[in-house]
C-alpha positions in Angstrom: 28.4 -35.1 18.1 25.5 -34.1 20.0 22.6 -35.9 20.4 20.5 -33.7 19.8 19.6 -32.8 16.2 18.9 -29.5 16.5 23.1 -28.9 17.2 23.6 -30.9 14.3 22.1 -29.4 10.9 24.0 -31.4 8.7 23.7 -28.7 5.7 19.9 -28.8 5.9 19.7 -25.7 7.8 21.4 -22.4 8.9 23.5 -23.7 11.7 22.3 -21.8 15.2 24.8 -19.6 16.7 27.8 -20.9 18.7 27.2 -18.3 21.6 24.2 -16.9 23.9 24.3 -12.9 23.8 22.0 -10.8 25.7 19.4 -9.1 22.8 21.3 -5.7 24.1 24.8 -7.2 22.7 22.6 -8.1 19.3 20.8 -5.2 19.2 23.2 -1.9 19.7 22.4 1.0 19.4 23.0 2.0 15.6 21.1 -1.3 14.9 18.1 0.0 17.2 18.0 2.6 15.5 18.1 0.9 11.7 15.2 -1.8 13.1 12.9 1.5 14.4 13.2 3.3 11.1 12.6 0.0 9.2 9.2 0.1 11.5 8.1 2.9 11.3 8.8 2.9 7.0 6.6 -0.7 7.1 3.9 1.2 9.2 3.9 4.4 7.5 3.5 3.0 3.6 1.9 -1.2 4.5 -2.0 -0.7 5.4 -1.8 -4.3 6.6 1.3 -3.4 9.1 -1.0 -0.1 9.6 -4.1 -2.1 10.6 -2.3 -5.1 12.6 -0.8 -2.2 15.3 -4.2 -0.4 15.4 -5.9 -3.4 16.2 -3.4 -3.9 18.9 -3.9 -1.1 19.9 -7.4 -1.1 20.2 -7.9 -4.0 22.2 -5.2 -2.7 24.5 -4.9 0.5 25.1 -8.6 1.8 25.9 -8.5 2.3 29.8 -10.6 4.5 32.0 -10.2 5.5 35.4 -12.2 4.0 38.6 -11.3 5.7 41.8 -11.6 2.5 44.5 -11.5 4.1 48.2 -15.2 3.4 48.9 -16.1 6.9 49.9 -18.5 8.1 47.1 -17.7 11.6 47.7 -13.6 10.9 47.7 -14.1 9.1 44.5 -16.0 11.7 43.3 -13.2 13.8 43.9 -10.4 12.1 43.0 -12.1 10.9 39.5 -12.9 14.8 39.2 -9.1 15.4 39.5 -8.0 12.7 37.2 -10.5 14.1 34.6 -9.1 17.5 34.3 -5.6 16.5 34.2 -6.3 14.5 31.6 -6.6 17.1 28.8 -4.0 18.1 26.5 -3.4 21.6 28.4 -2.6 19.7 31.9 -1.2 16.1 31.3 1.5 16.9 27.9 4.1 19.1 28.1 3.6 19.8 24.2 0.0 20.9 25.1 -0.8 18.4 22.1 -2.2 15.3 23.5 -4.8 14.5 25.9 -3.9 11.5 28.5 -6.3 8.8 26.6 -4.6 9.7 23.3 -0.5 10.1 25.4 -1.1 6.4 26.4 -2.3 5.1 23.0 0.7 6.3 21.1 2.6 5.3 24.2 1.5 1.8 23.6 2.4 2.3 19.5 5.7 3.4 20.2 6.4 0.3 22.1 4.9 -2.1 19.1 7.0 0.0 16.8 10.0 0.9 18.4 10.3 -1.7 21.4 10.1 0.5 24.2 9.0 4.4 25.3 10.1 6.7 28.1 7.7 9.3 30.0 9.6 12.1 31.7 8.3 13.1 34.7 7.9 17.2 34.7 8.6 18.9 38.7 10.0 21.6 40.0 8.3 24.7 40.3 7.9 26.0 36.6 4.5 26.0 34.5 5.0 22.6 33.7 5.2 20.9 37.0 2.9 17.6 37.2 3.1 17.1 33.2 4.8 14.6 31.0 7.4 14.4 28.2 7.4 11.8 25.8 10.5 10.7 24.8 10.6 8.1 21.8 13.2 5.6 22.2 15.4 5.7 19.3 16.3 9.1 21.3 17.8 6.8 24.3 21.3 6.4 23.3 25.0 6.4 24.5 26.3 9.8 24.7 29.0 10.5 22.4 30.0 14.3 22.8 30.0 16.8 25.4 29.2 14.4 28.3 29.3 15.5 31.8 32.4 14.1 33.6 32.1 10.6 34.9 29.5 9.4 32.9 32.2 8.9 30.4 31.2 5.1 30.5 29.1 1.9 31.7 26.4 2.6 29.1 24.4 0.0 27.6 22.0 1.1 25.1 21.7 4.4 26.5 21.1 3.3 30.2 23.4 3.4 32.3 23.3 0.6 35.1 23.9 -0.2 39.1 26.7 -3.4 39.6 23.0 -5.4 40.6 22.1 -4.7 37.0 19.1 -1.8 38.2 19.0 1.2 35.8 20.3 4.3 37.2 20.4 7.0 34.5 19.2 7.7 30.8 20.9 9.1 28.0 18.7 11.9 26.7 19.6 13.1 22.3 17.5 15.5 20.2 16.9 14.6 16.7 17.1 17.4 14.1 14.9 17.6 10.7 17.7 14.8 8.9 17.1 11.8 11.9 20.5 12.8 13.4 21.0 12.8 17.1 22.9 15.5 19.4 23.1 14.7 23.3 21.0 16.5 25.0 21.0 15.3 28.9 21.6 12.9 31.4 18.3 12.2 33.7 18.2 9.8 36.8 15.9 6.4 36.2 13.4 7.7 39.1 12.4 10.5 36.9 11.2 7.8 34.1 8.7 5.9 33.2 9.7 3.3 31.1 7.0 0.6 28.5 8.8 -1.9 26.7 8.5 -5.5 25.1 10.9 -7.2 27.2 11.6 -11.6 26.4 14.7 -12.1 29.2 15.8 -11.3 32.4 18.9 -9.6 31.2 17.6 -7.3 28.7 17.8 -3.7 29.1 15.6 -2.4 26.6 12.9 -2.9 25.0 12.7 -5.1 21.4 9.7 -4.8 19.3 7.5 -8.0 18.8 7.0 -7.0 15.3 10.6 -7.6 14.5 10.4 -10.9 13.9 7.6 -10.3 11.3 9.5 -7.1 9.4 10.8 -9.5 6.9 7.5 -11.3 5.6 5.8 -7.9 5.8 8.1 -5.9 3.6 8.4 -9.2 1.1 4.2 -9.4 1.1 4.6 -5.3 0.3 7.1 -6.0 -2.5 4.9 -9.0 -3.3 1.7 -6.7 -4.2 4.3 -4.3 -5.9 5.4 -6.7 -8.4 1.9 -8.0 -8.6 0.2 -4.8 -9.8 2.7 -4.1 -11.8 2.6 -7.5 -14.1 -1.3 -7.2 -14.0 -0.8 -3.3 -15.4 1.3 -4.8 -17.7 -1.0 -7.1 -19.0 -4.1 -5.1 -19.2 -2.0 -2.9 -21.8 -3.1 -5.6 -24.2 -6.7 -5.9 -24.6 -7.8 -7.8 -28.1 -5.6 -8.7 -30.9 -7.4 -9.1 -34.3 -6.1 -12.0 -36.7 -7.3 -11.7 -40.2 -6.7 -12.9 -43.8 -7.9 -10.2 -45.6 -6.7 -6.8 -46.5 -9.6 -4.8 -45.9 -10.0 -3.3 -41.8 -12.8 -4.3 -40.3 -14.4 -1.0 -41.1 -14.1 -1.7 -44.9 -10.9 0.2 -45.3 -7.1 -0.5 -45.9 -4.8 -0.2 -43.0 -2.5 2.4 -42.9 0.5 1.0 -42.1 2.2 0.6 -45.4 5.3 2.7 -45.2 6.9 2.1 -48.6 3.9 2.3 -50.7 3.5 -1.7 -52.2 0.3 -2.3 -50.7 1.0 -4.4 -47.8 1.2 -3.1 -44.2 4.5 -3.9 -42.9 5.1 -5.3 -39.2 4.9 -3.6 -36.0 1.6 -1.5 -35.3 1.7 1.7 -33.5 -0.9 1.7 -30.8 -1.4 4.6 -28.3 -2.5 2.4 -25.0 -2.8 5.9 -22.7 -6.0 6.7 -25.0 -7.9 4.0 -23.7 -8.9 0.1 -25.3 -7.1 -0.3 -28.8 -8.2 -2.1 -31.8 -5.6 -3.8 -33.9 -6.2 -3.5 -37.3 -3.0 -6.7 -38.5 -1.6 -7.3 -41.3 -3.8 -10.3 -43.5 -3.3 -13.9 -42.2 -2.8 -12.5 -38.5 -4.8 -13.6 -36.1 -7.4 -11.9 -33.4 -7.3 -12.9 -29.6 -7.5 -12.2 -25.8 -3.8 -11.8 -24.2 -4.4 -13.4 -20.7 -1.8 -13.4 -18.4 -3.5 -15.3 -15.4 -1.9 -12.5 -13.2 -1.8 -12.8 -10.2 -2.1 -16.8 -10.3 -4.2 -18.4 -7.3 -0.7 -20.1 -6.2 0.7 -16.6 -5.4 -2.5 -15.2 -4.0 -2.7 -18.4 -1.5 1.0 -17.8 -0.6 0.2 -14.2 -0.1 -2.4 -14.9 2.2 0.2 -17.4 3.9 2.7 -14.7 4.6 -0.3 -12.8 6.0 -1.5 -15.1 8.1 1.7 -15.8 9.8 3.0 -12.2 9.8 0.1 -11.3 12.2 0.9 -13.7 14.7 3.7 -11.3 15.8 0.9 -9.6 17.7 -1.1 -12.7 18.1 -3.8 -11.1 15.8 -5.8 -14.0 14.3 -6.0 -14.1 10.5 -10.2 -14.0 10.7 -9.9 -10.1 11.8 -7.8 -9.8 8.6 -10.3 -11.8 6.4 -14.0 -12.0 8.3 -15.0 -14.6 5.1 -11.6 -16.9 6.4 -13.7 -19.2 9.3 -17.5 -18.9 10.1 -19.1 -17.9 13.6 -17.7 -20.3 15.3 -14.4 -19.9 14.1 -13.8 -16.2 14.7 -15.3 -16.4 18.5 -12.8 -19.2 19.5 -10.1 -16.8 17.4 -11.1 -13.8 19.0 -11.0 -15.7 22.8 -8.0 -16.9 22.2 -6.5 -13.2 21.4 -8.4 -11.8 24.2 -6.2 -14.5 26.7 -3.2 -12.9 25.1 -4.2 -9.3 25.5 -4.0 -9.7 29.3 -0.6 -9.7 29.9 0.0 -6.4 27.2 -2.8 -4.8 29.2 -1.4 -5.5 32.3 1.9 -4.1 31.8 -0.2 -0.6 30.4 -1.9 -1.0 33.6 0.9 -0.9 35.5 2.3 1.9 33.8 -1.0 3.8 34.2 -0.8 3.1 38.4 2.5 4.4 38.4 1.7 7.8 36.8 -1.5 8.1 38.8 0.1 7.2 42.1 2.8 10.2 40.7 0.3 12.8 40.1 -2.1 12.2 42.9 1.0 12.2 45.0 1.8 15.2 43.8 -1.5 16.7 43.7 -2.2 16.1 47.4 0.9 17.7 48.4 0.9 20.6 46.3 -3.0 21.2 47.5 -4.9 20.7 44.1 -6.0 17.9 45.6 -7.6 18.4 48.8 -8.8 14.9 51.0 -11.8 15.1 53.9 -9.9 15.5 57.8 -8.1 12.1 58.6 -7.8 10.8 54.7 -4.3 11.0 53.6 -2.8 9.7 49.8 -2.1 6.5 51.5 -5.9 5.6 51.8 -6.2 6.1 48.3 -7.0 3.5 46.1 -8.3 3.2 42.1 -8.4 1.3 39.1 -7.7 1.6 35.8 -10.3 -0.5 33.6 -9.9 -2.3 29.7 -12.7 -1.1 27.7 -13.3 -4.4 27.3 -15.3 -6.1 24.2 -19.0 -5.6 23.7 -21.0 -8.7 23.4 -21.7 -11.0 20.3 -25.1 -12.3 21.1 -26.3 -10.5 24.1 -29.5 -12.1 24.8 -27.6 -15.5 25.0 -24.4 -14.0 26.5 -26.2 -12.5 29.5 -28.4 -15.4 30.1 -25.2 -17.4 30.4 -23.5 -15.0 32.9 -26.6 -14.6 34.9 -26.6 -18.6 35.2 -22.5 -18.5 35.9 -23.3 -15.9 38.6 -25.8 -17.6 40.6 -24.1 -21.1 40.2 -20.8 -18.8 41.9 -18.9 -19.1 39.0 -18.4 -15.8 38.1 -18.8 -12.7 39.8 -21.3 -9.6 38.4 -17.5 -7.1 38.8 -15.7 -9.5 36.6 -18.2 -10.0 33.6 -18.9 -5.9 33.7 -14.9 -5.7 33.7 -15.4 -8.2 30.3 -17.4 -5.9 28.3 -15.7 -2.7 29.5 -18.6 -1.3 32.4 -17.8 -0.9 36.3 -20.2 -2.4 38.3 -20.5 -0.4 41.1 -20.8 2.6 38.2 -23.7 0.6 37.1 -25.4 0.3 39.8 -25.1 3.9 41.0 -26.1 5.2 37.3 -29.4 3.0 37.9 -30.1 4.2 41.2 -30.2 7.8 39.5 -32.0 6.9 36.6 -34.7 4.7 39.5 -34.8 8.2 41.4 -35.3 10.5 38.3 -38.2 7.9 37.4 -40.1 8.1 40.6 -39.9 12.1 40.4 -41.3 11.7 37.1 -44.0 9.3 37.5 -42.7 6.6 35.3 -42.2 2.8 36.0 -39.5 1.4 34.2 -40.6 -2.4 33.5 -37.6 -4.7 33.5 -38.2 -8.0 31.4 -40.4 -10.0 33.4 -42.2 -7.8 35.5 -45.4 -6.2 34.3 -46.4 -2.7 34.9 -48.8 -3.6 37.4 -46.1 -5.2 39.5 -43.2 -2.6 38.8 -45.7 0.6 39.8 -47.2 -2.0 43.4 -43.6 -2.7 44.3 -42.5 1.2 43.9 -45.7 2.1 46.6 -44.2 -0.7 48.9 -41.2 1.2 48.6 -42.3 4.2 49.3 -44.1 2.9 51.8 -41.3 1.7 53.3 -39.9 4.6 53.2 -41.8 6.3 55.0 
């Protein structure tokens, strides 16, 4: 025997598996398939699976372009560029999406489906410099009609180099009933691949939310069953008990179908006409049917299953329930999540530098995008920047930076990068807004300064100046 007791269960747990598999071996491609649609049904019909990847989604995939060569006029250009691509007509081959919105649902398709493929759009057609999104349950190992020797070697619909490097993709169309057709073989280079990837020798993507699909369909069921007991048992409102044989109204009931003056058992009551009053036979009795539905056991374990279920996207439970913790509570929660945003943002970023070096690339060399005398692409340089999170308490919050800064703990870049501003943006929107002033005649007073000082310290300026 081992000695380890996690080998050794002893019947009071599922024994572990005997052998190590790579997550493409466990995950084929019929199973892909079966785990996406199972997705995509918990997303489409749970507004708590709904919400979770939105607030994912939120947090990581708001970026905006900063052009970075240090030439205001370059930037200006290149940012210029970047802009008009951006629109649905110039950045989607579909003409549907603009490149903010391309990225968001590239980010989805990831949570949902594990991984998302971008195909790069050249040659000389109207579409050149666009891209095609291709979602990834239409990846897949060619089964008909494929082009001699590609016959085999395919794992997942990728096809691989002996050092393990991806060489080509299996492209299939999907017609109106989900079934797949292959449609094209394209080389890796053409791709741009985002995925959720957990080992070195994975070749797709697998979906974080997997491991939650289980507790989120059985919550789902949960709220079913639920709603449907407490329907159930609103049917019966009040049940009269009596002794007499008079209605409360003064009258005889009505239910005596053989004429001896007694009404006879079972009471027909129309419940779709509203609340009902039962008018029983005498020495019945008169009370409120509870049910105690849903109990507070099953509403706590509810909330359990909640609670754990979100921590497939490391969402704490206090943006599900803002009553769960107080002040304190949900700012350590929402720190915490922040630190484990940065590595989902990063790989978007990535992603994002590999499209823009793409399209610059090709922008420069086709002439759309036209550099001063003695700059070529290589001297390019940019950055694409989280929104960030606005502050909680900014009076406190920017005291505390200012202090951070000026002890050199932190830099004035970094804490504008926090809350989703570029510096150097900043600083040349004030300069404008300083300039427009001084045309205008207007001081602007900073906390601190008084008029007085503000308009003495503009004529020393000026002074300067001149």
């Amino acid at each position: 025997m081992s000695g380890y007791d996690a080998l050794n269960p002893r019947g009071r747990r599922r024994a572990a598996p005997v052998r190590v598999k790579s997550e493409d071996a466990l995950l084929d491609d019929k199973q892909r398939r079966q785990l996406a649609a199972t997705s995509q049904d918990v997303q489409r019909n749970f507004s708590i699976a709904a919400w979770a990847i939105r607030q994912h989604l939120n947090y990581v995939s708001s970026f905006s372009f900063q052009a970075r060569t240090g030439d205001p006029q370059i930037d200006d250009t290149v940012e210029a560029f970047m802009a008009s691509w951006s629109s649905r007509f110039r950045c989607d081959v579909r003409r549907q999406h603009p490149f903010r919105r391309m990225v968001r649902l590239a980010e989805a398709r990831r949570v949902v489906d594990g991984d998302v493929f971008m195909l790069k759009v050249a040659g000389d057609g109207p579409n050149r410099g666009r891209l095609q999104a291709i979602e990834g349950d239409r990846i897949c190992n060619p089964t008909s009609n494929v082009p001699p020797g590609f016959a085999g070697g395919w794992t997942n619909g990728v096809r691989l180099t002996p050092a393990g490097i991806p060489r080509e993709y299996a492209i299939n169309n999907r017609d109106e009933n989900g079934n797949l057709s292959f449609s094209g073989i394209v080389t890796a280079v053409s791709v741009f691949v985002h995925g959720f990837w957990d080992r070195f020798d994975q070749v797709r993507g697998v979906s974080p939310i997997a491991a939650a699909l289980n507790s989120l369909q059985d919550v789902y069921e949960g709220f079913d069953y639920a709603l449907a007991k407490i329907k159930v048992s609103q049917l019966f409102g009040l049940v009269f008990y009596r002794d007499a044989a008079e209605g409360f109204d003064g009258t005889v009931g009505t239910l005596d179908r053989d004429g001896d003056g007694v009404n006879e058992a079972g009471y027909e009551v129309d419940f779709g006409s509203g609340p009902q009053m039962l008018d029983l036979n005498p020495g019945d009795r008169a009370e409120f049917l509870e049910s105690k539905s849903p109990a507070s056991e099953t509403t706590a374990f509810l909330k359990l299953i909640i609670h754990v279920a979100l921590k497939a996207l490391d969402l704490p439970y206090s943006f599900f329930d803002e009553s769960f913790t107080n002040f304190y509570g949900s700012r350590g929660g929402l720190i915490q999540y922040l630190k484990s945003c940065r590595s989902k943002q990063a790989d978007l970023s990535e992603l994002l530098d590999e499209i823009t070096a793409w399209r610059l690339g090709m922008a420069v060399s086709d002439g759309d995008l036209v550099l001063p005398r003695g700059v070529d692409f290589s001297d390019l340089s940019w950055e694409w920047v989280s929104d960030g999170v606005p502050w909680w308490d900014p009076s406190k919050e920017v005291a505390g930076h200012a202090m951070a800064i000026a002890a050199g703990l932190d830099t004035p870049q970094r804490v504008c990068r926090a809350i989703g501003t570029d510096y150097f943006d900043n600083i040349d929107q004030i300069a404008k807004a300083n300039e427009y002033a001084k045309e205008r005649g207007v001081a602007i007073v900073l906390p601190g300064v008084s008029t007085a000082q503000a308009a003495m310290e503009s004529q020393q300026q000026e002074a300067a100046n001149a």
